[in-house]
N, C-alpha and C positions, 0 to 999 in steps of 0.2 A: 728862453721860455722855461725848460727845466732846472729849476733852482731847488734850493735845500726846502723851504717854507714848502713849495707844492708836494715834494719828494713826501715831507711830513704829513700833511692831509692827505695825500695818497698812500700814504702808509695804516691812517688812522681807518680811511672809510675801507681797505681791507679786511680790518679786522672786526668793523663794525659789517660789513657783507657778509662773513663767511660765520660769524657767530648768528647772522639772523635766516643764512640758508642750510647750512650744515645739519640742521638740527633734521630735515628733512630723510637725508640719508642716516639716520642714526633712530628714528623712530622705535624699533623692532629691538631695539637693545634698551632703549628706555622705558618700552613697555612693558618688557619684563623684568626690567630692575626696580621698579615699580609694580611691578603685578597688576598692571592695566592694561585695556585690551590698545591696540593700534588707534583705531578712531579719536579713542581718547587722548591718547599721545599726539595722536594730530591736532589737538586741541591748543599745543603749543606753538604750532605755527599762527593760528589765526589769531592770538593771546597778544602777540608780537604785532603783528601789524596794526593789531587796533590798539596797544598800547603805543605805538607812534602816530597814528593818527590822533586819538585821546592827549597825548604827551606832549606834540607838539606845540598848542596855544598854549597849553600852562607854563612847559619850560621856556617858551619864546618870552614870556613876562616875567618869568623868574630873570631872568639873564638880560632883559632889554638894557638898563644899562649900564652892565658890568664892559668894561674893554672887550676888545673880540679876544686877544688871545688869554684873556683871565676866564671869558666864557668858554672858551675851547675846552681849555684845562682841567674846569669847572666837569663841563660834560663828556672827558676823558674819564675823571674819576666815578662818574658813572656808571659809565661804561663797566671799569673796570671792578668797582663792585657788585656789579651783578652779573657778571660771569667767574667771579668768585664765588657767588650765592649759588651760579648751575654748577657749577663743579662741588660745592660742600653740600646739595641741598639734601636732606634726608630724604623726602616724601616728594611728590609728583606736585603738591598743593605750593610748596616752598619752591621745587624749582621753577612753577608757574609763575609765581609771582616775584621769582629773581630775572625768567626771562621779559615781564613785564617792566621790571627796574631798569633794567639793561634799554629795553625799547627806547624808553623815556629819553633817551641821551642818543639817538638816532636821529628823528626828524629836525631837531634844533641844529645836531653836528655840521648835518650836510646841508642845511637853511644857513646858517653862518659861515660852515668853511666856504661856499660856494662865493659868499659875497667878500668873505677875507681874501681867495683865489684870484675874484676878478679886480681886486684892489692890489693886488701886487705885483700885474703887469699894466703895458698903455693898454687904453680902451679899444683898442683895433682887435688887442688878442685877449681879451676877458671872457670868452664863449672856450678860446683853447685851454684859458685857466681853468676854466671849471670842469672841462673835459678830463683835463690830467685830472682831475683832484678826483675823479669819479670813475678815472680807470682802476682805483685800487677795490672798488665796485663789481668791475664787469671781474678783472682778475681772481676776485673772490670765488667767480663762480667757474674758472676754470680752471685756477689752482687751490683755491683753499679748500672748495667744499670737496673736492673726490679726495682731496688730502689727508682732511680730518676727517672724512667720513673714515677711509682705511684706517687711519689712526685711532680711531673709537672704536671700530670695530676688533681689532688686533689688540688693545690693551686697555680697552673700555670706555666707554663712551665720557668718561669726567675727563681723562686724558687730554680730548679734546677742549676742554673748555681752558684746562691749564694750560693748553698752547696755546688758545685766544689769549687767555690773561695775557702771557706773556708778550706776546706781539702786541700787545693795547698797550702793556706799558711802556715799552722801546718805541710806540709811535706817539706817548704824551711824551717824555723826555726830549722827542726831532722837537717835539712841536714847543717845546718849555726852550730850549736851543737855539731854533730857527724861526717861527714867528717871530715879526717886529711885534712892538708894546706902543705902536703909536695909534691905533685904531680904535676908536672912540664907539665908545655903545650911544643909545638914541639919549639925544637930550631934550625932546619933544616929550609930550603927553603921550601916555600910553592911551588916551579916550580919542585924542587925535588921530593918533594910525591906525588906530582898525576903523577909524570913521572911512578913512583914506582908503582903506581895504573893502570897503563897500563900493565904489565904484565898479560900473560893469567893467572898465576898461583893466582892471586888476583882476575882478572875478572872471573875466573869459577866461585868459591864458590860465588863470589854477582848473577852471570845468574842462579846458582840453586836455590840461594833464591828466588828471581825471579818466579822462574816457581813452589817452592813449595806455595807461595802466590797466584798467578797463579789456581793453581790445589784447594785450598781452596776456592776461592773465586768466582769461577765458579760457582760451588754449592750453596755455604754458603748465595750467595747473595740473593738467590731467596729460599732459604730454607724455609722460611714462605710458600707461595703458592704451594710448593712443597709438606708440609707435609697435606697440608689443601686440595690438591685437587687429588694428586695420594697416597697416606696413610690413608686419611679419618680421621685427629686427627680437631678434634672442636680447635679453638682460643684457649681454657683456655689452652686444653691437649699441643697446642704448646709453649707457655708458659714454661708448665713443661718439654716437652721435650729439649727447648733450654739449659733450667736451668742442668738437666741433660749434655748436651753436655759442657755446662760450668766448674761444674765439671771432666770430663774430660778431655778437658781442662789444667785446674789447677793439677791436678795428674801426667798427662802427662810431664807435663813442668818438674815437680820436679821428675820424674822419668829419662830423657832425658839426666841433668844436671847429675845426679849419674853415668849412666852407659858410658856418653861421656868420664868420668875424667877415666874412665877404659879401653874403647876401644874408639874411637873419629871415625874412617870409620866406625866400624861394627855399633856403635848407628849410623849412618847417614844411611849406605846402609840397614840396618835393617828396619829403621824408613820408605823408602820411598819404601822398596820390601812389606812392610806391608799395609804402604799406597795404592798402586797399588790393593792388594788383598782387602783389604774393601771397597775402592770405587767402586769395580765390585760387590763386595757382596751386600752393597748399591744398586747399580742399582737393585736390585729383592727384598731385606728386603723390600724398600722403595713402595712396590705395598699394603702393610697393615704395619696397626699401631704397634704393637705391634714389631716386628720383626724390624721397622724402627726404636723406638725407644729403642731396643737395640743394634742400629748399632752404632750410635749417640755417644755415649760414648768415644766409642773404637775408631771413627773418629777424633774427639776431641784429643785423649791421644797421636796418632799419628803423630798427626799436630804439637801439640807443641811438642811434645820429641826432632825436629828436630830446632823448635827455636833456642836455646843456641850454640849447637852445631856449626850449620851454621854462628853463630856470632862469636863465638871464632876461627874458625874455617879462617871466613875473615881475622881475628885480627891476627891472626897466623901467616898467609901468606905473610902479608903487616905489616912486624915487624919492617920497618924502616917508617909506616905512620900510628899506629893503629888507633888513636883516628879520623882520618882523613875517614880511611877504614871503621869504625866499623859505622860513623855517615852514610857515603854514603849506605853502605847494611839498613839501616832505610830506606831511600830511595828508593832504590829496594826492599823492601819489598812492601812500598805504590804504590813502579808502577804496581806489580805486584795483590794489591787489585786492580784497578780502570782497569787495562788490563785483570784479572779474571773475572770482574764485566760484562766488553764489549764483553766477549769472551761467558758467558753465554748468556748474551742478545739478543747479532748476532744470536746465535743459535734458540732461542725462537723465533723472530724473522722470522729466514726461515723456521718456522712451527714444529720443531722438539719437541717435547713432554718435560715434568720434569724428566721422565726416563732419556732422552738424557745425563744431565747434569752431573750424576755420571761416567759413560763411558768418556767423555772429560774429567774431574776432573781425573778418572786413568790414561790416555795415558798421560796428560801434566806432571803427578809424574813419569811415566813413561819414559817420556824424561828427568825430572832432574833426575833419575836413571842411566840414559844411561851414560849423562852426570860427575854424581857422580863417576861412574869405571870407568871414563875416565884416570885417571892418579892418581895421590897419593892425598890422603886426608889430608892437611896440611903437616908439616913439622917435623921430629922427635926431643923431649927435645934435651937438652943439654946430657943427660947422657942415652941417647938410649931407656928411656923406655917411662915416662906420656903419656899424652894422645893419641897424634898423630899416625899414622903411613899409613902404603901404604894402599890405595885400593885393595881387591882381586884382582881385574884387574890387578895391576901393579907388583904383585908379580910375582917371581920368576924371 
């Protein structure tokens, strides 16, 4: 299962994670390197995710039918000029709009690698493929961002981005290397596949992504002043706590990808009836430290179990548009950060407490539940068994 080509896309979506979360821990050094206030600097996070969600349908048509690995390549060098641009940018306006550049080569990377991953094992283990290739994902968030974040902080926040370059480019070279050159982009109508993308049975599984981004990110956003003011953990202890949730994380994703390629509903309706129960159990851990930071983990291993799945799962359904499907659920995943973001906010906002935010986080997994036994969960193989099959809901 682990070969050179996934090593490569898990090398790349690394480096593309830790350039799009880092910036988080580094805020307070950009805003005054810039002479803007924090708020505004936070302005670069949500800048990023709506330029992958905006970025996605363009560059998916830019790219439709370039090969996969000349598209990879293509949205390597992306990548890596615009983390050239955050590292040279003079003013806050130019790095905004290098972190925008950058974006742009996100939601198509991981829409494409995802479907080059499951093309370059058998179809049993094409859920694991996309797992590996989205561990260098979860990894970002346990080894790159405390990394670069130390690293910007200690010899300046562009330091960091020249590490990204760097690691972007040692992970286009795996991928110029180790990608095959036989995988064909669409030779269909571009008016045909997004016709194809209109069906509900493709737009489900992207509204559950959706709402499982959604139910993360309600939380996860405000998780710092969460753990610091209804948990009582000191800055460092949140630190280790996130590092923790990072690992899980990472476990989770690779846990997700094994049991999808075995059951593909039960890992999904699993993942999100589990989900539902530790976000409520959260709302009470989360009143002390200890109990919070054993909830963390297991929230973590949840969240991604459901990753892969949800992506294969699009790719499945939209088996006459994958590479087209697979890039737009990128996309809905980022609407569904920056709509989790606003949904926690709104809440703080009309006075509601950090308790509040775990209970919203379960009812919204709770409505992609409802959603998910709505009808059949993708599509059955060829030969009646792999992954796929009906929703309990739809049986019988």
């Amino acid at each position: 299962m682990l070969s050179r080509p996934l090593l490569a896309l898990s090398g790349a979506s690394f480096a593309i994670g830790t350039t799009e979360f880092v910036i988080m821990g580094l805020l307070p050094e950009v805003a005054e390197s810039f002479a803007v206030s924090v708020p505004l600097a936070g302005l670069l996070v949500s800048g990023y995710a709506l330029g992958v969600a905006v970025g996605a349908p363009i560059v998916a048509i830019a790219t439709a039918r370039l090969p996969r690995k000349t598209a990879l390549l293509a949205l390597m060098a992306i990548f890596l000029v615009g983390n050239l641009g955050c590292a040279l940018a003079p003013s806050y306006g130019l790095l905004m709009l290098a972190r925008v550049v950058t974006a742009f080569a996100h939601g198509a990377f991981f829409g494409i690698g995802a479907v080059v991953a499951s093309n370059l094992v058998p179809r049993h283990q094409r859920t694991q493929a996309v797992a590996l290739m989205f561990t260098g994902l979860t990894l970002a968030n346990v080894l790159g961002v405390p990394f670069g974040t130390a690293l910007g902080q200690a010899m300046g926040w562009r330091s960091t981005f020249w590490a990204v370059f760097g690691i972007g480019l040692a992970a286009a070279a795996a991928i110029a290397a180790s990608v095959p050159s036989g995988l064909p982009g669409s030779f269909g109508g571009l008016a045909g596949e997004f016709r194809s993308l209109r069906r509900w049975e493709v737009l489900r599984p992207m509204l559950v992504s959706v709402l499982a981004s959604v139910s993360l990110f309600c939380v996860f956003t405000y998780i710092t002043p969460l753990l610091r003011s209804r948990s009582g953990l000191t800055p460092g202890e949140v630190t280790g706590a996130l590092l923790i949730f990072g690992i899980g994380l990472t476990l989770g994703n690779l846990a997700g990808g094994r049991l999808a390629d075995r059951r593909m509903s039960a890992t999904i309706v699993g993942g999100f009836a589990g989900l539902v129960a530790v976000l409520v159990l959260f709302a009470f851990t989360s009143r002390a430290a200890w109990p919070a930071v054993m909830t963390l983990p297991l929230w973590g291993a949840l969240v991604f179990a459901l990753v892969s799945p949800l992506q294969i799962w699009v790719v499945e359904a939209a088996s006459d548009a994958p590479n087209l499907a697979s890039t737009l659920n990128q996309g809905a995943f980022n609407l569904g950060n920056a709509a989790g973001a606003a949904l926690g906010g709104a809440a703080l906002s009309l006075g509601f407490g950090y308790g509040t935010l775990p209970w919203i986080g379960a009812a919204v997994a709770a409505a992609a539940l409802a959603l998910t036994l709505s009808g059949r969960v993708g599509v059955a193989s060829p030969d009646g068994e792999g992954a796929f099959d009906a929703a309990p809901a739809a049986r019988g």
